[in-house]
N, C-alpha and C positions, 0 to 999 in steps of 0.2 A: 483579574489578571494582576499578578505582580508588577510593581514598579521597572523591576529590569527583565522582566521578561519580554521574550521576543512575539510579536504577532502571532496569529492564530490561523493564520492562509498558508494552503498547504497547495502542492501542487494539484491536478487533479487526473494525470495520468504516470501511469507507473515510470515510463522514461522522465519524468519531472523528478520523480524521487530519487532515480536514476540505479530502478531498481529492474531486473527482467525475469525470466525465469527460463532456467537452462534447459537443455534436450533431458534432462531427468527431470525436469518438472519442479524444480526446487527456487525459490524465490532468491536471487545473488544479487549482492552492489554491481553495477555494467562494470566499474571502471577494478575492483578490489576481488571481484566475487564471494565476498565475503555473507555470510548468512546478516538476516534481516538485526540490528541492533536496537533494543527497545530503546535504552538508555543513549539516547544519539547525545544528548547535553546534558551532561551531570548537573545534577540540583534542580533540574524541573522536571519534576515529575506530573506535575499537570500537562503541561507543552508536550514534554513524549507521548504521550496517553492519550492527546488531541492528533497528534503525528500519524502514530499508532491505529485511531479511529480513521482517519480518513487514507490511509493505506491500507487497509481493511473494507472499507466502501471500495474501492479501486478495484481492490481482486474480487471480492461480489461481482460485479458488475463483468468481469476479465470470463469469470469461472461460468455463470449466464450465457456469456455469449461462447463459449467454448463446447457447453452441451447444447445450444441453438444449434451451432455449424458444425462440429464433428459427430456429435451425436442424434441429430436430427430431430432435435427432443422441440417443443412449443413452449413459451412460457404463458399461462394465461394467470392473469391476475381476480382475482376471486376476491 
């Protein structure tokens, strides 16, 4: 970790990132609607890409349970 970079604790639900996803299914900022921005803090590129990773675990996890309830599908782990 860089000297001035910021922590590595990211939220761990999509409203934390204060992110949702609209009746088209498209991932928007709640407050901007603006599409997802990798580049949130110019010059860290490691921190985006950590940001990144675990907004990405979020929607796994979103997308799992969306084919569990609307699609009546089971997840078994193997």
């Amino acid at each position: 970790m860089k000297k001035d970079e910021p922590p590595l604790d990211f939220p761990d639900t999509l409203e934390g990132f204060e992110y949702a996803f609209n009746e088209k299914g498209q991932l928007r900022h709640i407050k901007t609607g603006e599409p997802f921005v990798f580049n949130y803090r110019e010059d860290l590129h490691r921190w985006n890409q950590k940001r990144y990773e675990a907004l990405g675990e979020i929607i796994t996890k979103y997308v799992y349970e969306l084919l569990e309830k609307d699609c009546n599908l089971q997840k078994i782990s193997i």
